[in-house]
ROROVEX-349104 format. One line per 5 residues: their letters; for each residue y, x, z of C-alpha. Coordinates in Angstrom, 1 decimal, decimal comma. Each point is the difference from the previous one (the first is absolute). Layout:
<rs>
a> Y:X:Z ~ ...
</rs>
This chain:
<rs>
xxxxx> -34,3:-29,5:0,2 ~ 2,6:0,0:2,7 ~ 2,5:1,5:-2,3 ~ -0,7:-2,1:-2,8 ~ 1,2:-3,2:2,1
xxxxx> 2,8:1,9:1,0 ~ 1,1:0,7:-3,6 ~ -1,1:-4,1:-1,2 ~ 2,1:-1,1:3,0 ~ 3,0:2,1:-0,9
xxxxx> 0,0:-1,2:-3,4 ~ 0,0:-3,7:1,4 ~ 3,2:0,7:2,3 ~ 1,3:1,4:-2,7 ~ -0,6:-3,1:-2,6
xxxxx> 0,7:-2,1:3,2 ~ 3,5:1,7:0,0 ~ 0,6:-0,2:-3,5 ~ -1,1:-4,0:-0,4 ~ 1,5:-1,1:2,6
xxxxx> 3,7:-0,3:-2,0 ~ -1,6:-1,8:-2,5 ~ -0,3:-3,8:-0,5 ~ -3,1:-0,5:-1,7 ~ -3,4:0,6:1,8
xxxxx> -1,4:3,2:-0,3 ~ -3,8:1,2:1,4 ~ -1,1:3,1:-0,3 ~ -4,0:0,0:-0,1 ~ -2,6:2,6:-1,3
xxxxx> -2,4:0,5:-3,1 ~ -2,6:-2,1:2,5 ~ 2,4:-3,3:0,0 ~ 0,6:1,0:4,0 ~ 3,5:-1,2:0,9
xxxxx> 1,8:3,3:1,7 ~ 3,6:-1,3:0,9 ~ 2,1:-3,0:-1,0 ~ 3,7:-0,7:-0,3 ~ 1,8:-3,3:2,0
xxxxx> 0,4:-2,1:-3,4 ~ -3,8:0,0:0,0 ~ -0,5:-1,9:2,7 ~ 1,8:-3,6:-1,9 ~ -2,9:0,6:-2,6
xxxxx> -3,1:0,2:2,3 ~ 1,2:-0,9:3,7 ~ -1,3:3,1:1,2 ~ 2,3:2,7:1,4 ~ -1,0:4,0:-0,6
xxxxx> -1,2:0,6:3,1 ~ -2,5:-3,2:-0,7 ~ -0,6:1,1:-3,7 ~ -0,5:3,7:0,3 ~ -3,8:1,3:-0,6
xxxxx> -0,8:-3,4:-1,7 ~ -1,5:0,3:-3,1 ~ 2,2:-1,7:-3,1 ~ -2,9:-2,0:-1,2 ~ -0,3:-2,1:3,5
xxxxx> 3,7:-1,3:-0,3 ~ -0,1:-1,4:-3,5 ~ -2,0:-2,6:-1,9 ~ -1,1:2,0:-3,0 ~ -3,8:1,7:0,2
xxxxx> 0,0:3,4:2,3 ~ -1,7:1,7:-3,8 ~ 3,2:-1,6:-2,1 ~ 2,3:1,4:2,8 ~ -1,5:3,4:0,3
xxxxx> 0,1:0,4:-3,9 ~ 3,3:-0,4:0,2 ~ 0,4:2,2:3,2 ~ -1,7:2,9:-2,1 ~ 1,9:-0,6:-3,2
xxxxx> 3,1:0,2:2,1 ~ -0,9:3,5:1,4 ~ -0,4:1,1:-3,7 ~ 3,4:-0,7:-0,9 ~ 3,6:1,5:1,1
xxxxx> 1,2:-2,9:-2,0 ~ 0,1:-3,5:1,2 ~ -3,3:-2,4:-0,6 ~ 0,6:-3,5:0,0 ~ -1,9:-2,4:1,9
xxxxx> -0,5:-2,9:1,4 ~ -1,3:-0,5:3,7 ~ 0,3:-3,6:1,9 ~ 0,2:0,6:3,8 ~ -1,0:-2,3:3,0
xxxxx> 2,2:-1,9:1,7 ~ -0,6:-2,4:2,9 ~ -3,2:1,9:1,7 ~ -1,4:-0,6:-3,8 ~ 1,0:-3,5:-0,1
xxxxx> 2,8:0,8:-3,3 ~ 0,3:3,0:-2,2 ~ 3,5:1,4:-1,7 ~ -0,2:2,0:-3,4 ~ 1,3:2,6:-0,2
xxxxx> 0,9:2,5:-2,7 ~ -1,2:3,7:0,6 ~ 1,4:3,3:-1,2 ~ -2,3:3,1:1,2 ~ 0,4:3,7:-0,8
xxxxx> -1,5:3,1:1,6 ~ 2,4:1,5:2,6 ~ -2,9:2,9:0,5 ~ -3,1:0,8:-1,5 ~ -3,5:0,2:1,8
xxxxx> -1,3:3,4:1,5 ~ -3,1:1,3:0,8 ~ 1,0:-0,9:3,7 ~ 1,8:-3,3:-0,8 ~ 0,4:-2,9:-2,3
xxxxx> 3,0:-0,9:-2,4 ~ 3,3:-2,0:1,8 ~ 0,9:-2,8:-2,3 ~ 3,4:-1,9:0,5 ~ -0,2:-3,4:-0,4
xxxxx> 3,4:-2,5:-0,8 ~ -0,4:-3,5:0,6 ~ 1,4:-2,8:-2,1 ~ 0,6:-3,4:0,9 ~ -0,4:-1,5:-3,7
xxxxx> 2,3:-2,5:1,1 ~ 2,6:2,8:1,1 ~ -1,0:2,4:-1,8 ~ 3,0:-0,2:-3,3 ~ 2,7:-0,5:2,8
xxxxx> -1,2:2,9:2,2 ~ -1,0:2,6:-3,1 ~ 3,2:1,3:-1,0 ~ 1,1:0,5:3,7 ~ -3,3:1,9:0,7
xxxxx> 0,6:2,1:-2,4 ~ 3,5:0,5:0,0 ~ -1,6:0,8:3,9 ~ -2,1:2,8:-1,4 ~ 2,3:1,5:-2,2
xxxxx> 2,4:0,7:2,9 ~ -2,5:1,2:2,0 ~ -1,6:2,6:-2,6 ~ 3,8:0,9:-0,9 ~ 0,7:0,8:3,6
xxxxx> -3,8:1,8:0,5 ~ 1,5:2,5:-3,6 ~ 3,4:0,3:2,1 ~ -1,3:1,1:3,4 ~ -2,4:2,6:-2,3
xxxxx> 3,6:1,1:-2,1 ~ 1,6:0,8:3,3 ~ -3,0:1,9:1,2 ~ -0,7:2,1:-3,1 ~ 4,1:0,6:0,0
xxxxx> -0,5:1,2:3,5 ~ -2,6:2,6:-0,4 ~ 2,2:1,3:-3,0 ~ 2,7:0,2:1,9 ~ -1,7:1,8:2,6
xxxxx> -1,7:2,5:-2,2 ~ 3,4:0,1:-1,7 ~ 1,5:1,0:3,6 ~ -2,9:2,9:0,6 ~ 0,7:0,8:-3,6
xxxxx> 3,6:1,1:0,6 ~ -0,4:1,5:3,4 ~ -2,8:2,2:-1,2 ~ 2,8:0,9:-3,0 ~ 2,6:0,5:2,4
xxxxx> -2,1:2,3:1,9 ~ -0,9:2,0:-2,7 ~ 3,6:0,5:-1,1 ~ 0,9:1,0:3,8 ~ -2,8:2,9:-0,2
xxxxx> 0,9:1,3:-3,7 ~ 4,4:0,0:1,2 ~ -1,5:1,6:3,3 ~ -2,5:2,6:-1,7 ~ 2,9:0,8:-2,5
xxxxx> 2,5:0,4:2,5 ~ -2,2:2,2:2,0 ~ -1,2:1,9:-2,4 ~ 3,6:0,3:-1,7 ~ 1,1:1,2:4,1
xxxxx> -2,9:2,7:0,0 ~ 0,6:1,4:-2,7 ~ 3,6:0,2:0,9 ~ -1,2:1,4:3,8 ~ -2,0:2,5:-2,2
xxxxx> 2,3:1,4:-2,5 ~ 2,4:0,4:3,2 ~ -2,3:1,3:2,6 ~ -0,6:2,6:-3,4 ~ 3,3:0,6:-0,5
xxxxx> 1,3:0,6:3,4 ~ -3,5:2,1:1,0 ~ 1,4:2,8:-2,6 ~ 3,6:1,1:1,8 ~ -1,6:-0,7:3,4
xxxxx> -2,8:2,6:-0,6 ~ 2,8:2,7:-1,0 ~ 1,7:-1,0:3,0 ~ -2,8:0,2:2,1 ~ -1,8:2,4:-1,3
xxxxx> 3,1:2,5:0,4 ~ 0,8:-1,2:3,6 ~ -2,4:2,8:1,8 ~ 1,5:3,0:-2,0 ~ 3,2:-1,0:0,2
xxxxx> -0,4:-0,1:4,0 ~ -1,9:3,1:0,2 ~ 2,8:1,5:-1,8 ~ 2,5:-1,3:1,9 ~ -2,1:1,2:3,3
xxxxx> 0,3:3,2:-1,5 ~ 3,6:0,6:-1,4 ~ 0,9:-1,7:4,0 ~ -2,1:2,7:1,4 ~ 2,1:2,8:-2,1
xxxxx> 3,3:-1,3:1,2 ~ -1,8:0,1:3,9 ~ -0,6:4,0:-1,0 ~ 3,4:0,6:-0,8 ~ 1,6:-1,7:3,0
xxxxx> -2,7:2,0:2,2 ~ 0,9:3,8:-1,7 ~ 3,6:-0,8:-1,3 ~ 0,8:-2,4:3,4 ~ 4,2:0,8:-0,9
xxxxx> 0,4:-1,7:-2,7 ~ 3,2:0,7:-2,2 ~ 2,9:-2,2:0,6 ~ -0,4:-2,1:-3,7 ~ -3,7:-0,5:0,8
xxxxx> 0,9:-1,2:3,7 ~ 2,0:-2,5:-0,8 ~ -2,5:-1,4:-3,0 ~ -2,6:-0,1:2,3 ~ 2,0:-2,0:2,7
xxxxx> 1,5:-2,4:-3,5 ~ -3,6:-0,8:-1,2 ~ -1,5:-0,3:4,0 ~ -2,9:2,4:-0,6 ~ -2,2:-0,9:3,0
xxxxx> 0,3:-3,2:-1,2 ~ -0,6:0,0:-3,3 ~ -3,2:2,6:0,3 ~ -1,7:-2,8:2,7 ~ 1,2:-2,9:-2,5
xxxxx> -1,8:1,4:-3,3 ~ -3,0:0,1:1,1 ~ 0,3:-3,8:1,6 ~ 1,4:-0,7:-3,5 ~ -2,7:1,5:-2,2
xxxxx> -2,6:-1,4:2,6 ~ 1,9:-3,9:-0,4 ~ -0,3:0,4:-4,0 ~ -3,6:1,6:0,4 ~ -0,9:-3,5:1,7
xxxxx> 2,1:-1,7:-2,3 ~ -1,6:0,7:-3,0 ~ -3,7:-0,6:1,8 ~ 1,2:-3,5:0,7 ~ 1,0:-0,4:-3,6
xxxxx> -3,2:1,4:-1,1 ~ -2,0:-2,8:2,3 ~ 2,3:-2,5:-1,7 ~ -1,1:0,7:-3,5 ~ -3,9:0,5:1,2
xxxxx> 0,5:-3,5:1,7 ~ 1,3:-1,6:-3,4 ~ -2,7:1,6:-2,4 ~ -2,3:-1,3:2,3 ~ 1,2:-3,2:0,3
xxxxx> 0,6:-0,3:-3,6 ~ -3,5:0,9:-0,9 ~ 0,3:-0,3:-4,0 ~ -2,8:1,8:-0,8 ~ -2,4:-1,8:2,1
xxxxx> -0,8:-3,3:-2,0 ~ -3,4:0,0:1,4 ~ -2,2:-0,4:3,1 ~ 0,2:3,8:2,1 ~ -0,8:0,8:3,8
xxxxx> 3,8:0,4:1,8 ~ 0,9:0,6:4,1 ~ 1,6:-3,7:0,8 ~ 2,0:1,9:2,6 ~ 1,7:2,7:-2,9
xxxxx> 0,9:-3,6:-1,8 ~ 1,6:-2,0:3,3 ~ 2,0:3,5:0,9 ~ 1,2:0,6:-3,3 ~ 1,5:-3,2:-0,3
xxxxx> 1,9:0,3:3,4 ~ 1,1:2,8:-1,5 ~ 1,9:-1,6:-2,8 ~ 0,8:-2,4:2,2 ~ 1,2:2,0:2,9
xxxxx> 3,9:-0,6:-1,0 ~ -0,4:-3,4:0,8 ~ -1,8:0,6:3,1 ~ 2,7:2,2:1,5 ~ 2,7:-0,4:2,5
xxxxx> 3,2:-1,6:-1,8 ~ 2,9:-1,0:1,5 ~ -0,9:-3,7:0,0 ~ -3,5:0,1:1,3 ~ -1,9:2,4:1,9
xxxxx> -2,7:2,2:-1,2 ~ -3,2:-1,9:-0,7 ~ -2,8:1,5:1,7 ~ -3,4:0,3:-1,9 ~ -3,2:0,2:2,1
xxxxx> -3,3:1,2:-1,3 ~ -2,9:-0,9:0,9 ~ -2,6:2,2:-2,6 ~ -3,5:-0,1:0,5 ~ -2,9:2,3:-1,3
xxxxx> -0,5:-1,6:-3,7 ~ -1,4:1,6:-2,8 ~ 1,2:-0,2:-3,8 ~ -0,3:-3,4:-1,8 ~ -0,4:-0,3:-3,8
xxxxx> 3,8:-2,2:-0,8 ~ 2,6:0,2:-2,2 ~ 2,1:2,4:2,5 ~ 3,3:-1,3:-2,3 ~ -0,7:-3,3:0,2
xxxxx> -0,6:0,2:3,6 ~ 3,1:1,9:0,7 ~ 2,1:-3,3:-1,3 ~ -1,9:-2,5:2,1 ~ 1,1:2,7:2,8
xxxxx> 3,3:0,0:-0,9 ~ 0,6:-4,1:-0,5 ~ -1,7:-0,3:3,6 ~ 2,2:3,0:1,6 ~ 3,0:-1,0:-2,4
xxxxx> -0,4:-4,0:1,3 ~ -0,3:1,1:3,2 ~ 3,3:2,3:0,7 ~ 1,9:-3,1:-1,4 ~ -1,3:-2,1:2,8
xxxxx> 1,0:2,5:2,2 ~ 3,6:0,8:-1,3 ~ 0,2:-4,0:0,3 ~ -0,6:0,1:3,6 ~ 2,0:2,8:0,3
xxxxx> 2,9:-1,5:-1,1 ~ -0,6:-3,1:2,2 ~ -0,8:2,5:3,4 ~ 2,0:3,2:-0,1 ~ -2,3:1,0:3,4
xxxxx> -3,7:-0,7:-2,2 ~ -1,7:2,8:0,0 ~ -1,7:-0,5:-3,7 ~ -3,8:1,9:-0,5 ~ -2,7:-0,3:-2,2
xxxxx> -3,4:0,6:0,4 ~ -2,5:1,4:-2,7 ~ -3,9:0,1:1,3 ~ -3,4:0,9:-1,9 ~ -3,4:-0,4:1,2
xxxxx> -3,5:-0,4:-1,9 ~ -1,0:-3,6:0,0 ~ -4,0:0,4:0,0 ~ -1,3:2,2:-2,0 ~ 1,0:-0,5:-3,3
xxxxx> 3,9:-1,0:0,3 ~ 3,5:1,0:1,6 ~ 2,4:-1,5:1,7 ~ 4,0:0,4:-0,8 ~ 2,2:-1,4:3,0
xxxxx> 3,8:-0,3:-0,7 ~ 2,1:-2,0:2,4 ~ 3,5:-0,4:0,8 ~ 1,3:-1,2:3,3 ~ 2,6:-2,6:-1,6
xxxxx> 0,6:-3,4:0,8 ~ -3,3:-1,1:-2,5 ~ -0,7:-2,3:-2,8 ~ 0,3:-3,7:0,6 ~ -3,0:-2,0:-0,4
xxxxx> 1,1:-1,7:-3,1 ~ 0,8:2,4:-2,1 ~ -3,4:2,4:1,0 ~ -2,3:-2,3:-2,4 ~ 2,4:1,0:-2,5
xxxxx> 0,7:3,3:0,2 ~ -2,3:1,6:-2,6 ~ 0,7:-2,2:-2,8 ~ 2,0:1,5:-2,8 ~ 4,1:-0,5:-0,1
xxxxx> -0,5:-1,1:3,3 ~ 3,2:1,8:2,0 ~ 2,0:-0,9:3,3 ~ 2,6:2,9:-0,8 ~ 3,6:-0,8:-1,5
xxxxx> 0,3:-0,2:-3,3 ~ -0,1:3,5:-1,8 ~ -1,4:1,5:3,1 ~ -4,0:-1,0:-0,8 ~ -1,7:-1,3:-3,6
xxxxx> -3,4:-1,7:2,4 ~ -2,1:2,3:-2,1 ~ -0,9:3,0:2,9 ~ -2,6:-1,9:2,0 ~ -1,1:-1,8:-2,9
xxxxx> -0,9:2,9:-1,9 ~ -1,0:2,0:3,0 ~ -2,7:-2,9:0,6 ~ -1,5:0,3:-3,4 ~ 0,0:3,6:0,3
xxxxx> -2,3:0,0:3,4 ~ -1,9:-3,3:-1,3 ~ -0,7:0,4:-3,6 ~ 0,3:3,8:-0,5 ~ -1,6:1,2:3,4
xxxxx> -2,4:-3,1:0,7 ~ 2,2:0,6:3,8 ~ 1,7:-2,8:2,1 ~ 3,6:-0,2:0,8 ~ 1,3:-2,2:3,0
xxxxx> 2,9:0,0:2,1 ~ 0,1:-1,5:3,9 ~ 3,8:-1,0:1,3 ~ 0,8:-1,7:3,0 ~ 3,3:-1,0:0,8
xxxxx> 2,1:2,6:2,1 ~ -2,9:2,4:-0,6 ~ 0,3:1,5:-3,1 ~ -2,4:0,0:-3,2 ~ -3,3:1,9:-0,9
xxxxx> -1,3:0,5:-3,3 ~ -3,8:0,9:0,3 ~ -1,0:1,8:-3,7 ~ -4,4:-0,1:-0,1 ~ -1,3:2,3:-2,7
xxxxx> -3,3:1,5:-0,8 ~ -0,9:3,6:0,5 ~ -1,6:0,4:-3,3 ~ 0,4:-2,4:-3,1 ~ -3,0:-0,8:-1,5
</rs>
């Protein structure tokens, strides 16, 4: 009951509202004949102002019998149309009447919890001709500014659903250039980690004989020198051209250099087939650690002392985990955008402090029982507030132009989000550097 008077009396502030530009007297009663709510104009008709008329019933303000006026009350609530009628109302505590032409229509039908509204216009006969063309001219501006508001709202929510339409496009596009790109890159990384693992496994492979020979053919020329120890003039003086002492000590260094050499080449091209990862398009159980170490592997150029910066030291911070069920390639390139991202900030700092001391950080824990935790920070000069809410979406960048396309930690997001049902967040303070804090599941269910 309590929220049925609510909803009748926000429909009278409502018709209150909407009357209350209008000349001609307007009441707004129910199927009953109660009078709910009353415009100003009303009040030259019956002397009675709303506050005075509201919850009177119709047929106690008019001359005609209460069964004539409530007949017309209920024919009114019938109709969405005008009825005409005619009602004469007291004037002069009952003393004179005025008739008045009536126009009702229902405004709402009856419930099982309420009755019918029914809005009621008022005509002075005597005014009425003079006053009907303005009412409705009246109406009509009001009903054509009621279609206009509704226009501008229904062009709004197209618009906005327009708006989500293209982002969700542009999104899409971002992934397919990206997964093109990256798969373009791996097999690229593949066919040369192939390429390159063929020579270097001669090389290597031929490294130990060729010393053990060497060892050998050294350890002759020791034999002669210890039973022949007076040496003919000819061979004296090659010996002392070619620095034998030298050169015996040296080979074996040199052999031993290309030995370790070729086993850093031969980590390189391990560290790109597994980064790469082509042939694992599904779900499969991968050490995180092998993933975060080849990757600062490939990227251990950049990482390096250089004659403009100093090295940038790499601390880790490994936990106990066990093997999660991820796309290992996939993961690799949210590994390298962070790492990649984060050596820039660096080098920036760098280049503004010659005395920094850049590092980065890379930390795993278990979160619970049932997910990890991937820690990458930098200790850079951090991300202002501004431009944190906006980091992740797509063609987003604060590099120069040619230098970043926005996509990295765009597509990096979707990948821990949508493909690993993870959480990707990043902390940065000002003055103390920026964390990126990648959540994913052990298992994927």
């Amino acid at each position: 009951m309590e929220m049925l008077r609510e909803k009748t009396s926000i429909i009278s502030e409502q018709f209150v509202e909407f009357a209350r530009i209008l000349p001609e007297p307007m009441l707004l009663i129910n199927s009953e004949g109660e009078i709910l709510a009353s415009n100003k104009p009303v009040k030259k008709i019956v002397n009675l102002n709303s506050k005075e008329l509201q919850n009177k019933m119709l047929f106690d303000v008019v001359t005609e019998p209460s069964n004539k006026v409530i007949q017309y009350v209920q024919a009114c609530s019938r109709s969405r149309q005008m009825v005409l009628g005619c009602l004469s109302f007291y004037q002069d505590n009952g003393q004179t009447s005025i008739c008045c032409r009536c126009e009702g229509a229902l405004l709402q039908p009856s419930s099982q919890e309420e009755n019918a509204m029914i809005i009621l216009r008022l005509k002075n006969r005597s005014l009425a001709t003079n006053n009907f063309s303005l009412l409705n001219k009246k109406i009509d501006e009001s009903m054509a500014a009621i279609a206009l508001r509704k226009s501008e709202a229904l062009l709004r929510e197209k618009a906005q659903v327009l708006e989500q339409t293209l982002l969700e496009l542009r999104r899409t596009q971002s992934k397919l250039v990206h997964s093109e790109k990256m798969s373009a890159l791996g097999r690229m990384v593949a066919g040369i980690a192939h390429e390159i693992n063929n020579p270097v496994s001669f090389i290597y492979g031929n490294i130990v004989p060729a010393t053990l020979y060497a060892q050998d053919l050294i350890r002759i020329i020791e034999l002669y020198q210890k039973n022949y120890p007076e040496a003919v003039e000819e061979i004296e003086a090659e010996i002392e051209a070619v620095e034998l002492e030298f050169l015996k000590e040296d080979f074996i260094q040199l052999l031993d250099s290309m030995q370790n050499g070729a086993e850093r080449i031969k980590e390189i091209v391990l560290s790109l087939r597994n980064f790469s990862r082509l042939d694992e398009a599904e779900f499969k159980q991968v050490d995180i650690h092998q993933g975060i170490d080849n990757t600062l592997l490939i990227l251990h150029n950049r990482l390096k002392f250089k004659s403009n910066h100093s090295e940038i030291e790499v601390i880790k911070e490994y936990s106990s985990l066990p093997k999660i069920d991820c796309y290992a390639g996939q993961l690799n390139q949210v590994f390298m955008n962070i790492l990649a991202n984060a050596i820039d900030a660096l080098e920036d700092e760098v280049n503004k402090n010659q005395s920094f001391t850049p590092q980065i950080r890379v930390s795993t824990e278990l979160s619970g029982n049932s997910y990890i935790l991937i820690r990458i920070a930098d200790n850079g000069s951090g991300i202002p507030p501004e431009v944190q809410s906006k980091l992740f979406d797509p063609f987003f960048t604060t590099k120069q132009v040619g230098k970043g396309t926005g996509l990295g930690l765009s597509i990096s997001y979707q990948i821990i989000v949508d493909k690993h049902h993870g959480k990707l967040s990043c902390n940065s303070s000002p003055e103390e550097g920026t964390e990126f804090i990648i959540e994913i599941p052990i298992c994927q269910r």
